[in-house]
N, C-alpha and C positions, 0 to 999 in steps of 0.2 A: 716638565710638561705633563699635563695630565692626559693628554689625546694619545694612544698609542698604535704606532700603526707593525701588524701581524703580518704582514708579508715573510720576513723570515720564519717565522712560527709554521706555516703554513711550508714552505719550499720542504725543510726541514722534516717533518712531519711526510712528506711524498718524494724524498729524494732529487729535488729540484734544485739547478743553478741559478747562478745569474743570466747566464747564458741560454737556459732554457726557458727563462720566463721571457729572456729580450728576443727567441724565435715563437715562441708561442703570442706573443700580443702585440709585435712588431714594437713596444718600446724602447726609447735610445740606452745605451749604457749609462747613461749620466740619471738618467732616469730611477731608470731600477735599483742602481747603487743608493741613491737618496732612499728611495724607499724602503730598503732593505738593510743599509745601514742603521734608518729615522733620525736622520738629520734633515729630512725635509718637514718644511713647516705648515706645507697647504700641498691639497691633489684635487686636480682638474678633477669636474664628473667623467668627461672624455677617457680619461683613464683609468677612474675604479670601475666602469662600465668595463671595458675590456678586459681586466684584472678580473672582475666577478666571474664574466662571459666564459673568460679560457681556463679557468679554474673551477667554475662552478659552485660557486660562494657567493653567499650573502654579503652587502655593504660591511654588516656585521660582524661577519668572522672576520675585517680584517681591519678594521676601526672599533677601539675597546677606549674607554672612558674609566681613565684608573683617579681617583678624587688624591688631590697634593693632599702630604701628612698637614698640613697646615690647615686645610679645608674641613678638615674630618675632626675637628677637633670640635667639641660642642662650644656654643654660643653663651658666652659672660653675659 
């Protein structure tokens, strides 16, 4: 997948659990897990809105756009 989503980058980086991101934005566990895993494949706005809000981040820092080796390969 080339969409990569930073949520652990970010806990990591500030000492943050799962648990502390599921009391800080009221998200469910099944939630947070997917996202901090990235095995989720789509995020509500509802969500990185709150995610940005209680962390204090840009969409940006936590949605990065890494191009497949396949893509990056110039054009025949």
């Amino acid at each position: 997948m080339a969409i990569h989503f930073d949520l652990k980058k970010i806990m990591d980086e500030r000492g943050l659990t799962p648990a502390d991101i599921m009391n800080m934005t009221d998200l469910s566990r099944n939630t947070v897990k997917a996202l901090v895993g990235g095995i989720n494949t789509r995020i509500d706005f509802p969500t990185l809105d709150v995610l940005c809000e209680k962390l204090g981040v840009n969409p940006g820092d936590l949605i990065k756009y890494v191009p497949n080796e396949k893509d990056a390969s110039p054009q025949e």
